[in-house]
N, C-alpha and C positions, 0 to 999 in steps of 0.2 A: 532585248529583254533577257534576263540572265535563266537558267535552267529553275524551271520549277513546278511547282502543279498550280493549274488556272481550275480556278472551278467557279463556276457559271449552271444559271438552271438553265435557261435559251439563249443558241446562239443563231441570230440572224444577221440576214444584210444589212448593212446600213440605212439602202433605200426599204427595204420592208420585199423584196422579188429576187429572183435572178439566179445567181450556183455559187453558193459553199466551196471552197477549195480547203481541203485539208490534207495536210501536208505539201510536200512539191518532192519530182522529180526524186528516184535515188532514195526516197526514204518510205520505212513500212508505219502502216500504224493497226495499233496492236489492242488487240478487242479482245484477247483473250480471259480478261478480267472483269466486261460488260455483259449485260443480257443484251441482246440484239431484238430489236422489233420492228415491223417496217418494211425488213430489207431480204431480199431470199424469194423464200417458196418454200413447198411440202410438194413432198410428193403422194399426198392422198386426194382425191380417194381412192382406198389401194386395199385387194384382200389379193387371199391364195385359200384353196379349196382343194379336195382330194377325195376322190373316192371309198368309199369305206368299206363298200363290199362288192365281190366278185360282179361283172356285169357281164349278161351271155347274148350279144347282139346276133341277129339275124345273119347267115355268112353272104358277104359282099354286098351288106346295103348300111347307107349310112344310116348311125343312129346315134343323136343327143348320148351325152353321157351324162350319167345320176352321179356328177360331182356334189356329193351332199356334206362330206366332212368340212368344218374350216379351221384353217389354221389361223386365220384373223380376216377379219373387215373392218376396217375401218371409222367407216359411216354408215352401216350397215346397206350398203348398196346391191351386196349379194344374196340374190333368191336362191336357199340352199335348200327348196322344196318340189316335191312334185306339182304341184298347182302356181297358176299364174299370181301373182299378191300384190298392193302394190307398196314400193317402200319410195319413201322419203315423195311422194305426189304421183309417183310415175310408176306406170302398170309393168311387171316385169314378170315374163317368163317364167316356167319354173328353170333351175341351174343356170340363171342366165345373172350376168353383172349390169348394172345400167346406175351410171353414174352420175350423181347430181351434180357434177362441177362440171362447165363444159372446156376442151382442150385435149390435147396429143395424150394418148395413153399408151404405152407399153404394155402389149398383150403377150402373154405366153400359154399353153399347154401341148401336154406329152400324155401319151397313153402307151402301158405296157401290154401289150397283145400276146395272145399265143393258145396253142390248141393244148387239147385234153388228150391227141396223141402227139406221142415225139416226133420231133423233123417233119412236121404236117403243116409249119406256118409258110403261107406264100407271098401275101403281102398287104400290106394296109396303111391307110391313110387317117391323116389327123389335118382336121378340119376347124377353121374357126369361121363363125359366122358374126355377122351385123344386121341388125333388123330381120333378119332368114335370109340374108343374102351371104356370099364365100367373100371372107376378105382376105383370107389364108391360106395355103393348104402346105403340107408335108404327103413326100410318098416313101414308103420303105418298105422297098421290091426285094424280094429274096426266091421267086418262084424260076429257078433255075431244076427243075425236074428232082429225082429225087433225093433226098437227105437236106431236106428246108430245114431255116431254122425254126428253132420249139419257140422260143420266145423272143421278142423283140422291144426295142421302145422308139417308137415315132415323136419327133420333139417339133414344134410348129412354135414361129416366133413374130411380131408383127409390130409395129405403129399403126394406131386409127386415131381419127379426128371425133370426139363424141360430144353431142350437142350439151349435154347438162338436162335433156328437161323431156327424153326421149327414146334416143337411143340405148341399145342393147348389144351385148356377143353372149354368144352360147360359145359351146364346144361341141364337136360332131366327131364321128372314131367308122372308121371302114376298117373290116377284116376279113381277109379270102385266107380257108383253111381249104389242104386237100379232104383230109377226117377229122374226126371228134368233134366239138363242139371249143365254137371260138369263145373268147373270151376277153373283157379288158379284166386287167390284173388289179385288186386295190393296193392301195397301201399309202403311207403321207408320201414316200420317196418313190413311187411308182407311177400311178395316174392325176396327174392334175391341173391346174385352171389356175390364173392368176393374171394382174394386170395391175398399174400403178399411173399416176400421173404424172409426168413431165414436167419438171418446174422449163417455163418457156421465157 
């Protein structure tokens, strides 16, 4: 058949079952002028969240962080509230994500720590949870006696398995000051919470 455009609404097997071969070997074929449907994946449900304002945790005990800002959700899966609520069927925490699709999620957060005196920071941990249990942690130790540093960022990174119809993560944040009053720092670029789905 000589060079030209085939146009067709369905194209099937012969027998009506079995694999489409398009193209062979050596050669590309070029989609760049179709919509595609069908074929892929998204990687949602997917937000990212941030603290918006100062949080002054108890020194050296863990505590939830009031990720309340967001920078998007998705499908609205994220509880950006103090009180438990429940979104899309399923009862959720407050600052917690609990996603209605279930599969591998790519989790992240980072908190920026530091005391309200200079060189006073010693060390602290970024925690992420599943159901209240640790699926993650980060440590970032600086307590080498005196002239700590003032401020820091703890970065925690993970893959979890989430059922779709259940499951939850929080974030959790430890801080050991020698003085002052510890702190996680807000800000979009500072303290935050995120996670997205895995096309698998």
């Amino acid at each position: 058949m000589a060079d030209g455009i085939l146009k067709v609404g369905t194209i099937t097997t012969s027998s009506g079952s079995g694999t489409i071969t398009l193209g062979q070997s050596g050669e590309t074929i070029d989609m760049s002028n179709a919509t595609q449907t069908g074929v892929g994946g998204a990687n949602t449900p997917a937000f990212q969240a941030y603290l918006n304002s100062d949080q002054n945790p108890s020194n050296g005990a863990f505590t939830k962080v009031t990720v309340a800002g967001e920078s998007f959700d998705t499908a609205g899966c994220y509880n950006n509230t103090g009180s438990t609520v429940t979104l899309n069927g399923i009862s959720t925490p407050s600052y917690s994500f609990a996603p209605n699709v279930a599969g591998k999620y790519s989790i992240y957060g980072k908190i920026y720590m530091g005391s309200s005196s200079n060189y006073d920071y010693r060390y602290g941990y970024v925690r992420i949870n599943k159901n209240g249990s640790e699926v993650d942690w980060c440590m970032l130790n600086l307590d080498m006696g005196s002239n700590n540093g003032t401020e820091m960022t703890a970065v925690c990174t993970s893959v979890v398995e989430m059922n779709g119809t259940s499951d939850y993560l929080d974030l959790y944040g430890l801080l050991t000051v020698g003085s002052g009053t510890p702190a996680f720092k807000s800000g979009v670029f500072r303290t935050g919470f995120g996670a997205y789905k895995i096309i698998e």
